[in-house]
ROSE-280596 format. One record per residue (C-alpha): residue in one letter; x, y, z. Coordinates in steps of 0.001 Angstrom, whole numbers, plus 500000, padded with zeros to 6 digits. Layout:
ROSE-280596
(site "a", (X, Y, Z));
...
END
This chain:
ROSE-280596
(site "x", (500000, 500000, 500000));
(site "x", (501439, 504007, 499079));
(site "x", (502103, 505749, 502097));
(site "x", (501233, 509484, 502027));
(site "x", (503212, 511940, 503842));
(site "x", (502384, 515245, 505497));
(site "x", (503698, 516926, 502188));
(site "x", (501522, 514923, 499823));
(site "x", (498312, 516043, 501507));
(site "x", (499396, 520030, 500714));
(site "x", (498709, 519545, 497472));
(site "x", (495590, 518226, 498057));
(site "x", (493015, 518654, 501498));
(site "x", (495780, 521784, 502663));
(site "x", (496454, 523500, 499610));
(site "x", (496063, 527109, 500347));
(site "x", (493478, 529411, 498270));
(site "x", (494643, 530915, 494747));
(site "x", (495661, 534507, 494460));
(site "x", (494073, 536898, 491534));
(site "x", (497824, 538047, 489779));
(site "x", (499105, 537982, 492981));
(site "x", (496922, 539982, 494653));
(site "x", (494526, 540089, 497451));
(site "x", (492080, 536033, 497929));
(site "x", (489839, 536067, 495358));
(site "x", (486726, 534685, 496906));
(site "x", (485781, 530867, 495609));
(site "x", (482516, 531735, 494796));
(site "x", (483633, 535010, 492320));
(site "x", (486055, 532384, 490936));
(site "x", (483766, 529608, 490180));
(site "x", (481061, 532283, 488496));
(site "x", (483650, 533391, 486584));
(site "x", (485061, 530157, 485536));
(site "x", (482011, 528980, 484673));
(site "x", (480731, 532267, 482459));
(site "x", (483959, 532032, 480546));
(site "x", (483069, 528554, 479936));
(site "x", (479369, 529250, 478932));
(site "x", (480437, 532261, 476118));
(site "x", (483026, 529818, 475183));
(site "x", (481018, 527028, 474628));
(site "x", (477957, 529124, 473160));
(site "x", (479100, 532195, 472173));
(site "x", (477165, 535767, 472501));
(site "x", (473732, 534209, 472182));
(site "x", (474400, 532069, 475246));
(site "x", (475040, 535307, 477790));
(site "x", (472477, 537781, 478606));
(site "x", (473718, 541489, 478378));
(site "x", (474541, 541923, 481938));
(site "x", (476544, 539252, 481846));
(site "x", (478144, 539802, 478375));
(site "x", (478918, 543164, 480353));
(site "x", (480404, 541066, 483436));
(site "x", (482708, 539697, 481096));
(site "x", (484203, 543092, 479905));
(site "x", (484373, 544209, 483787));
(site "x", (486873, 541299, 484831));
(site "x", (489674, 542817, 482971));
(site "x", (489370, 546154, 484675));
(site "x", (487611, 544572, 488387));
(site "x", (489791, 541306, 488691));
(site "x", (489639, 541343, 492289));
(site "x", (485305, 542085, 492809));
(site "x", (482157, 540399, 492407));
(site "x", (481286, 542849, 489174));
(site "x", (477274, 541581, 488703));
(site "x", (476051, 544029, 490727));
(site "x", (478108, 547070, 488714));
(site "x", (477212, 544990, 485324));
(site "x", (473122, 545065, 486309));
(site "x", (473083, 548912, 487521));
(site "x", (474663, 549842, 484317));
(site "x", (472392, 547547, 482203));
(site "x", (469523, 549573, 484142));
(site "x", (471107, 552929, 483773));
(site "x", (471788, 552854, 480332));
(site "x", (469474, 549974, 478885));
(site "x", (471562, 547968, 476963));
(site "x", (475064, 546515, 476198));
(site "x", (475433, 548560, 473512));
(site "x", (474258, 551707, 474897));
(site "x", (476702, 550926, 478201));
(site "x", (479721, 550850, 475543));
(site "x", (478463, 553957, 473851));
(site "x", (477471, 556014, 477228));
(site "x", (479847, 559408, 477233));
(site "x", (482560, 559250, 479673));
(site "x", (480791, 561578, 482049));
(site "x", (477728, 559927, 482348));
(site "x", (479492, 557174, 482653));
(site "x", (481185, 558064, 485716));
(site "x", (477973, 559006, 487431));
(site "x", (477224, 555801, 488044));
(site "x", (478373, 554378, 491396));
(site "x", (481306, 551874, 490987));
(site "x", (483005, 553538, 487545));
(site "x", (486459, 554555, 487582));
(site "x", (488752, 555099, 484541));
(site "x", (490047, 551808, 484592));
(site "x", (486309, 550365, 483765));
(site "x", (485273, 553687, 480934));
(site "x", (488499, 552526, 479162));
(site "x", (487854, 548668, 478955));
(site "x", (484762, 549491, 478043));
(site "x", (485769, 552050, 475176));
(site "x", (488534, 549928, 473431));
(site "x", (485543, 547206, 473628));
(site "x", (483523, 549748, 471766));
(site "x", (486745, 551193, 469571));
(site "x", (487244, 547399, 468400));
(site "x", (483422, 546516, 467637));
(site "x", (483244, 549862, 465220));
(site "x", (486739, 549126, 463618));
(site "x", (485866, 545457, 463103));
(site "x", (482111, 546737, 461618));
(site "x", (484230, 549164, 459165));
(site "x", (486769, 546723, 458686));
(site "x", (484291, 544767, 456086));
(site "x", (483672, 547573, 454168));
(site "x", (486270, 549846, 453421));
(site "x", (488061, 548786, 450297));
(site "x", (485024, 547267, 449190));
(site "x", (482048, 547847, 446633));
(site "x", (478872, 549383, 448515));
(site "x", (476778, 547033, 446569));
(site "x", (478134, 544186, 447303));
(site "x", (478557, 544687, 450851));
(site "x", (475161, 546659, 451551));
(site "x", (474337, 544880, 454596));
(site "x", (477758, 545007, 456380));
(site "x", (477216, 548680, 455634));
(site "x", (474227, 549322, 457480));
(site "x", (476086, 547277, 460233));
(site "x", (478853, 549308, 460300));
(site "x", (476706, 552653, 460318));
(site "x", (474377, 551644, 463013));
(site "x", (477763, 550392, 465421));
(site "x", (478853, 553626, 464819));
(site "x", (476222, 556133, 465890));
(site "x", (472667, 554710, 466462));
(site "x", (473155, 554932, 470134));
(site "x", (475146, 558032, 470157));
(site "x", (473546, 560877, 472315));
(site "x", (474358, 563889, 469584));
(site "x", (473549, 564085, 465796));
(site "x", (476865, 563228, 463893));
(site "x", (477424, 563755, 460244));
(site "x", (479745, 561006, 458262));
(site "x", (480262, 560863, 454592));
(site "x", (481225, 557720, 452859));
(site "x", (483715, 558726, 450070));
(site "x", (483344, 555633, 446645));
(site "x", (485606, 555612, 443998));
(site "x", (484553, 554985, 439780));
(site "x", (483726, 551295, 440984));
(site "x", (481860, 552279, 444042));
(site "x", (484582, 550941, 446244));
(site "x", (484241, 552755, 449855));
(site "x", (487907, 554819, 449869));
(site "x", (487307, 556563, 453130));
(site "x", (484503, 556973, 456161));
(site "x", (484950, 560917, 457407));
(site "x", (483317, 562604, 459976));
(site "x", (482173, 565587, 458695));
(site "x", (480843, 567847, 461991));
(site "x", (479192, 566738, 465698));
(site "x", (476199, 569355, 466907));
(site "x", (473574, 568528, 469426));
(site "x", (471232, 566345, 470003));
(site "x", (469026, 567458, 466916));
(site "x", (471289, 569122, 465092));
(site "x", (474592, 569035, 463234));
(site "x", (476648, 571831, 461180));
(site "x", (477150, 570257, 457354));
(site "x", (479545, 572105, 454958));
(site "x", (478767, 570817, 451492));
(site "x", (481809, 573619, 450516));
(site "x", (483943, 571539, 452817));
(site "x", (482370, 568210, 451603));
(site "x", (483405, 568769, 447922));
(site "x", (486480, 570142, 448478));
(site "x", (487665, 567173, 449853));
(site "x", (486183, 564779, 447496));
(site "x", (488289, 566426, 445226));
(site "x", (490881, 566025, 447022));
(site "x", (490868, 562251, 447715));
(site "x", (489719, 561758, 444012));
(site "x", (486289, 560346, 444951));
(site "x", (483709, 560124, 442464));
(site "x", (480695, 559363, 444382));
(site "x", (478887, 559835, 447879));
(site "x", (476443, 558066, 450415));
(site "x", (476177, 560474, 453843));
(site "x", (475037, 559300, 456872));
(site "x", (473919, 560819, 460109));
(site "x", (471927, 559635, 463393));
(site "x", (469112, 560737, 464798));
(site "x", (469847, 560404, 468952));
(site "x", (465732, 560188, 469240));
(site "x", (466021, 557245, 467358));
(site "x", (463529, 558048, 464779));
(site "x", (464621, 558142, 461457));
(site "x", (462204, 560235, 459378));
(site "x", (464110, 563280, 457844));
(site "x", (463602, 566452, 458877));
(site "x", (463132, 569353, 456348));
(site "x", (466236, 570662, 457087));
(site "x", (467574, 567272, 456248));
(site "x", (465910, 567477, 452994));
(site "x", (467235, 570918, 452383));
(site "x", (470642, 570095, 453187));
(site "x", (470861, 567053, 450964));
(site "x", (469645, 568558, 447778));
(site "x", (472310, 571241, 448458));
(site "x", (475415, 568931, 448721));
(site "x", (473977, 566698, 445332));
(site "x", (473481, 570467, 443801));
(site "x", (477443, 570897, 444354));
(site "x", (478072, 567297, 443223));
(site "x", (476968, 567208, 440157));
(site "x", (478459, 570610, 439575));
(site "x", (482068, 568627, 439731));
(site "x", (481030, 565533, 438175));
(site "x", (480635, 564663, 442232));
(site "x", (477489, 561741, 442383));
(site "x", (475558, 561606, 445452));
(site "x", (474315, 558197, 445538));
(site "x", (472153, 557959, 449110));
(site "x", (471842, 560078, 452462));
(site "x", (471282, 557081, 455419));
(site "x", (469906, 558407, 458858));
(site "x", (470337, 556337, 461585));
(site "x", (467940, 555240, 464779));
(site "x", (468196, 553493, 466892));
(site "x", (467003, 550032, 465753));
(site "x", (466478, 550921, 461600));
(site "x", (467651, 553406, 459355));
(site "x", (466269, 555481, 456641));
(site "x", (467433, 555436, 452796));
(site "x", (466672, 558911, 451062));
(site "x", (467161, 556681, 448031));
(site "x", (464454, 554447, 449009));
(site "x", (462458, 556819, 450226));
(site "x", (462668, 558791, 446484));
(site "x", (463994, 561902, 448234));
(site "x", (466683, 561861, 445847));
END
């Protein structure tokens, strides 16, 4: 029969509790939950996590050493969403009992990464071809921003998307537009066609007049320098609106 020793058992019954990175006893029961969410998003992916814990997942890198479900759930019902969490402005963000700039970072390069991933499949690519990862990319990028912004999508002769530029930021129902400015560097990067975009932080979509205005002005100047303006988007919150589509242009 093996004998055991006094020295076999510490690895075993006495084996002392792990550290978090060397710090401070991290609590079995924060372990465990966290073991066992990693496992569950690895196993299933996105659709197998609820937001607040798709958000708990973010908030180990920054909390490593804290039960984060209660900061994950009181953002959740701050903000309403994942998405909206990610896309909260740093000072509103820091309203919120538990946020430090340690968390508003992680959260930001989580946000930083989803929008250059969404762009990422469709710059350097035709429009038509990649319509859908378009409108992906456009709603990532401001339907759940709190002020209008105003992007134009620059296309070359094959309607290949050359560059994604904001053009001006304004308030929360209105943005500055330039089509002087607009042109000018269209010219400059040798594009040959348009497609603007810009949110609406209500979340409804339908244009405004001023939106109307504004859009017939810029494909004025267009097709004064051989300049096409091919669509204006505006983006809500959960769908978007094609002036195109809409026969507004």
């Amino acid at each position: 029969m093996a004998r055991h020793g006094f020295s076999d058992l510490q690895g075993t019954l006495f084996e002392p509790p792990r550290r978090d990175a060397g710090g401070p006893v991290l609590p079995s029961y924060i372990r465990d939950h966290r073991q066992r969410l990693r496992a569950r998003f690895t196993e299933g992916g996105a659709e197998a996590v609820p937001d607040y814990e798709m958000l708990e997942l973010v908030l180990f890198r920054a909390i490593p050493r804290r039960d984060v479900k209660p900061l994950a759930r009181l953002l959740i019902d701050t903000f309403g969403d994942f998405a909206r969490v990610l896309s909260a402005p740093r000072a509103r963000l820091l309203e919120v009992a538990g946020m430090g700039e340690a968390v508003i970072c992680e959260l930001k390069i989580v946000e930083a990464a989803a929008q250059r991933l969404a762009r990422g499949r469709v710059l350097n690519r035709p429009v038509v071809s990649s319509w859908d990862a378009l409108l992906e990319y456009c709603h990532a990028a401001l339907s759940h921003k709190d002020i209008e912004e105003f992007r134009v999508l620059f296309l070359d002769r094959k309607n290949v998307l050359i560059a994604d530029e904001a053009q001006g930021r304004g308030t929360v129902d209105h943005v500055p537009v330039y089509p002087r400015e607009i042109m000018k560097r269209a010219l400059e990067i040798n594009a040959s066609a348009l497609i603007l975009v810009h949110n609406h932080p209500s979340g409804d979509p339908s244009p405004s007049q001023a939106d109307i205005a504004m859009t017939d002005e810029i494909a004025r100047a267009g097709e004064a320098l051989g300049v096409t303006l091919h669509d204006h988007l505006v983006i809500g919150k959960s769908r978007e609106l094609s002036f195109r589509a809409e026969g507004l242009i």
